[in-house]
Steps between C-alpha positions, in 0.01 A plus 500: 500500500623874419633660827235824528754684619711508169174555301538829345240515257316727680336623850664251805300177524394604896282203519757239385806619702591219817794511694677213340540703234672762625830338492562364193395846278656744705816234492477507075386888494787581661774230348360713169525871653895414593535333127339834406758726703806300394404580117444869579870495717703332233702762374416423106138614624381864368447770778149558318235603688232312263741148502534497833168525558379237272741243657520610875169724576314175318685249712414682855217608419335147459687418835316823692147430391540148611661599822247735537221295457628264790602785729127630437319183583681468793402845685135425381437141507768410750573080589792338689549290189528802270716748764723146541527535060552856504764528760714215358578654179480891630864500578613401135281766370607797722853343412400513129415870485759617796813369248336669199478853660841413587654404213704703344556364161119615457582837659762549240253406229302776610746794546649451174137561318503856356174640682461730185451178301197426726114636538373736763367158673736324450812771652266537772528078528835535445599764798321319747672173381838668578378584834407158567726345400719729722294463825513092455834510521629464144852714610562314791813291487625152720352493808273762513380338208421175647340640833277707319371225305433291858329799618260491290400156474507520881303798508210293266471218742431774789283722321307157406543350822343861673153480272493156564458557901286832486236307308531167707477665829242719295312156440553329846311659735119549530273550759177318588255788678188422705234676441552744809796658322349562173228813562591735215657363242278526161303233395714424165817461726307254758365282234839475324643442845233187629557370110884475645456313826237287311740395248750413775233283670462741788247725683472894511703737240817429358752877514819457290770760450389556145387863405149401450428301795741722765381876392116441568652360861705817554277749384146398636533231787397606791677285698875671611575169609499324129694791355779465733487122396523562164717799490768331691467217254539708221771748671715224529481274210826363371699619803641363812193585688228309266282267695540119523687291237466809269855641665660287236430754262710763657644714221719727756805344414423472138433883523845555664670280196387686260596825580878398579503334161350792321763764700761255407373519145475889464865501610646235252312752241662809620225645691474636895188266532198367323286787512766684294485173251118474513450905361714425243292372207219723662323879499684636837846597457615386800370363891524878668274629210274192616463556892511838442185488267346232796558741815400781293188333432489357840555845680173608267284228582553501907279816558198321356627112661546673822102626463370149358621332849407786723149442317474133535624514869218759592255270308646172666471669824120678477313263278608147575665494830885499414684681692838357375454358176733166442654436140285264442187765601608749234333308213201490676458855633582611134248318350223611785630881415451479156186350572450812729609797309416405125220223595557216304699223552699311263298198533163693335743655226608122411150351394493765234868327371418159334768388332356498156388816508843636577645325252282617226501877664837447490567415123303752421658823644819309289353464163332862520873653623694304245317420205508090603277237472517242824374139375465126659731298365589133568876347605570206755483651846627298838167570722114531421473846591775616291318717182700619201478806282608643185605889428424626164514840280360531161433109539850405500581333829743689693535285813370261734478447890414248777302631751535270875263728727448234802690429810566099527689284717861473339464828325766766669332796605475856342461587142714567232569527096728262350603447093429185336644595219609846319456703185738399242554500141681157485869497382464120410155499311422892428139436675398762740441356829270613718482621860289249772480546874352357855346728712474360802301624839397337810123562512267351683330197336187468416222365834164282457551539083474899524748696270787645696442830707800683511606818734589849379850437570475156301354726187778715554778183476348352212510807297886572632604126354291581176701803445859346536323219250432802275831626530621160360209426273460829329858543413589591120887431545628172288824516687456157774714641762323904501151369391207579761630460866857373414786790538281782647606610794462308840352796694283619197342160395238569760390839327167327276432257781479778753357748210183255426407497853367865491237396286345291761418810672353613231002551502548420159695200481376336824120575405574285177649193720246441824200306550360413837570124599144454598274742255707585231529912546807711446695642798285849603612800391469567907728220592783600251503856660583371847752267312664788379523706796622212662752436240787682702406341810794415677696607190812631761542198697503291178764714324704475794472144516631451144804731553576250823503197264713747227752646755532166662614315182739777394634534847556115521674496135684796512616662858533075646773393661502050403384333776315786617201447696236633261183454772722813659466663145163478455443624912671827399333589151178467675618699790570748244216510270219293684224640665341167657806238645381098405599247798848424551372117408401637137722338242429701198864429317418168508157454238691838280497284222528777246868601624639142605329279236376797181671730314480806757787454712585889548295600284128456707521863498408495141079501606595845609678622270296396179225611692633825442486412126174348537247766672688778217387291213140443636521885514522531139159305491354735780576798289345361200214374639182586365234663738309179450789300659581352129875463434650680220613198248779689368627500830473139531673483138796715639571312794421128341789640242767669720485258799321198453599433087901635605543239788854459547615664186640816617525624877220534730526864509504548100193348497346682801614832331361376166147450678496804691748747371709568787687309833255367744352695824390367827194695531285312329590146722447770875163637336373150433551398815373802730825621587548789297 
């Protein structure tokens, strides 16, 4: 039988894919990508950008989708059997593409091409290939050599290894409440919960530490008691202090690993530290221009944070008998405020949010702003309630996505945009390839055969992750390696995610994408008005809170000392910028999966700062907007051309400039948020 894995013919075969086949295609995918590089490194080979494409880019290409495909299925359809396949061959694979970065036969392939000789895309390619090449350690020499290289297989095993235990100590625990502790929680929560315990073969309501099933505990229980139980549970997931057996999933000394090896690594490279190595490829010219933009911001924000707890203590102490509010209170209390001051609660907003009807709200505010068409389309998926879509304009497909909405056990948390494959016009066939994504959320699923009801703030997710996938999807650049998402900037590839969630603010938009769970009717005019005032509701605190996470992981990465305790690190950012001080049990290091097992390892300041980008380019909407709310479509035209058709062509800030004529402000991003 043909290995689905090395069947290229078209979209991955999701549905065919088992573990035992993992081994023997990545083993032949890459014995071919090495055959590949040894043709390109002979020194009879052409430094031509176009032959070493159609040999090499061919070669690894084939090797990354496949990869890809088994790295996806295994953070949303998770086994033992299939994390034993995957880690067995990960090391020859991060060994694969660590020696080619390195190599420097291919590096000198590269700097003796003539960039003249080359396209626009393609230089741009070309520069950043230099780069890379130079930050893998292509230059280094002997030993250096040869510890870089074990540094970063190393480094792949921890980052692995660190996932791994946040979503299995994620996954271990659950709680089995009576029906004492329960008054308060919404009825959608409660009937997802006693479908839990009932599946388990026990009695009463089944809490997990998954986002669906622990918010609705947080937020509306009235019992203190089971939010300290959960809260503690989910404070100290994947850390020394996690509850029974679950300790084994400690990640504190995996955390402390990986920053020695990536100091170590900054120095073999030349640099002070990894903060300094991290900025390099990016926007921000350096880590000072970084913290200074966070404690600027931070030093903005307090005024209002400082008001947002003095308002919620007041509340906590006059309305429900608080006098000192516990961390695990503050949910709570915020969600009784809100209830208070704007009165609604986000439990009446969701039953206006079925799933559906966000979906098709939200395709349409796409096609009207772009000029697309969003279609069903069909392709083998790995799970029942996986749907896919194709993009088209003027009937020619474009690109297609995956969408994943529900939370599921062996699916790690969060949500996220990743590439299946990219625009391309092929070197080896001349066929235009085009883009396909997975979006992928962590929703709730669907209770007693009832759609989906999502929250606000799930609405808002869905239509971040479907603006990263238009980033990628939308692209116009043939160039593989500055096509959509690939090349742009680190801290600026969050600028359409971040830009599309405006619109879910927006009468017109939402009006278009609600219907009652129970009798059909759009959300009230009279409900969207208190959402809106109650948009900015603890705006301060949250903004705070983001620049802890940002000035944390640039501290850690740039001002660390190895072997530093970074618990210590984290104490003193938030003494500096916090305005509300978690337990000293709280582990948060320990679950930050998107700086010790993603791509934002000093660089989680980047929500921040493409915010920036963000809120400035929704302003060129606001200022064109018609007094009916309609959008002008030749603003839509301008920015689907310079940002989302550009990708990773040219730097982030050309294309900024080309949208909106000039450098970016920050008043747009403090207006939004009621801190202007």
């Amino acid at each position: 039988m043909t290995n689905p894995l090395t069947d290229f013919s078209d979209l991955p075969l999701f549905d065919r894919i088992r573990p035992e086949h993992v081994e023997p295609a990545i083993t032949q995918l890459l014995a071919e990508a090495r055959a590949a590089q040894e043709t390109v490194a002979d020194p009879a080979f052409p430094a031509d950008w176009k032959a070493i494409a159609k040999v090499l880019d061919v070669a690894t290409e084939r090797l990354g989708v496949a990869w890809g495909a088994v790295g996806h299925l295994k953070s949303v359809a998770d086994t033992p059997e299939l994390r034993n396949a995957y880690n067995a061959v990960m090391p020859q694979v991060s060994e694969f593409w660590t020696q080619m970065g390195a190599d420097e036969r291919l590096y000198a392939k590269y700097k003796a091409m003539d960039p003249a000789a080359l396209t626009p895309e393609q230089r741009q390619a070309h520069k950043n290939a230099i780069r890379g090449f130079v930050l893998s350690g292509a230059e280094l020499q002997g030993e250096a050599r040869t510890r870089y290289a074990q540094i970063q297989d190393r480094m792949a095993e921890l980052t692995q290894k660190f996932s791994e235990n946040a979503l299995d100590s994620t996954d271990a625990y659950a709680h089995y409440a009576g029906e004492s502790e329960v008054e308060g929680i919404p009825g959608d929560a409660l009937e997802a919960a006693a479908e839990g315990a009932k599946a388990d073969g026990r009695e009463g309501y089944k809490f997990t530490l998954k986002l669906p099933s622990y918010l609705p505990v947080m937020q509306y229980a009235r019992s203190s008691a089971l939010r300290e139980t959960l809260y503690r549970a989910y404070a100290t997931r994947a850390s020394e202090l996690a509850e029974g057996d679950a300790v084994k999933f400690d990640n504190t000394a995996i955390v402390r690993e990986i920053l020695a090896l990536r100091h170590e690594e900054a120095q073999l490279l030349g640099y002070p530290d990894f903060a300094t190595v991290s900025v390099v490829p990016k926007m921000a010219e350096s880590p000072e221009q970084v913290i200074t933009f966070l404690r600027d911001l931070a030093t903005r924000a307090r005024p209002y944070a400082l008001q947002d707890l003095a308002d919620l203590r007041e509340f906590a102490a006059q309305e429900l008998g608080l006098p000192d509010p516990q961390p695990w209170d503050w949910p709570y209390v915020g969600e009784k405020l809100k209830e208070a001051r704007y009165s609604f609660s986000d439990q009446e907003v969701k039953l206006y949010f079925p799933a559906p009807k966000v979906l098709a709200g939200l395709f349409k505010i796409v096609e009207t702003l772009f000029g697309v068409a969003i279609r069903r389309d069909q392709a083998p998926v790995w799970h029942p309630s996986v749907e896919f879509y194709r993009i088209e304009r003027a009937g020619e497909r474009v690109g297609q996505f995956y969408l994943d909405p529900g939370a599921r056990k062996g699916k790690r948390g969060g949500a996220w945009m990743d590439d299946v494959r990219t625009r391309w016009l092929r070197p080896d066939n001349g066929h235009l390839q085009t883009p396909v994504a997975h979006l992928v959320c962590n929703f709730s699923e669907s209770v007693g055969g009832r759609p989906p009801l999502l929250t606000h703030d799930d609405v808002t997710t869905l239509f971040h992750e479907f603006g990263h996938g238009l980033h990628h999807m939308l692209t116009q650049v043939n160039e593989r390696d500055v096509s959509g998402i690939s090349g742009v900037e680190w801290d600026a590839v969050e600028l359409p995610s971040q830009f599309m969630e405006n619109f879910c603010w927006e009468w017109e938009v939402l009006r278009h994408m609600t219907a009652h769970a129970e009798t059909g009717e759009p959300l009230p005019r009279a409900l969207y008005d208190k959402m809106l005032a109650a948009k900015n509701f603890q705006s301060g605190m949250q903004t705070l809170r983001q620049v802890e996470f940002s000035l944390f992981d640039m501290l850690l990465h740039g001002e660390q000392k190895p072997g530093q305790d970074f618990m210590a690190v984290l104490a003193e950012v938030r003494e500096e910028v916090s305005v509300l001080q978690p337990p000293a049990y709280s582990r948060t290091p320990h679950t930050f999966s998107h700086i010790f097992a993603g791509g934002y390892a000093a660089g989680y300041y980047s929500y921040k700062w493409a915010e920036v980008l963000s809120a400035d380019a929704y302003a060129a909407f606001e200022e064109t907007q018609g007094s009916d709310g309609a959008h002008d479509p030749a603003t839509g035209q301008r920015y689907r051309e310079a940002i989302l058709e550009a990708g990773g062509s040219r730097p982030a800030m050309e294309s900024f400039k080309a949208f909106r004529g000039r450098e970016p402000r920050i008043d747009a991003l403090l207006r939004h948020q009621g801190m202007a």
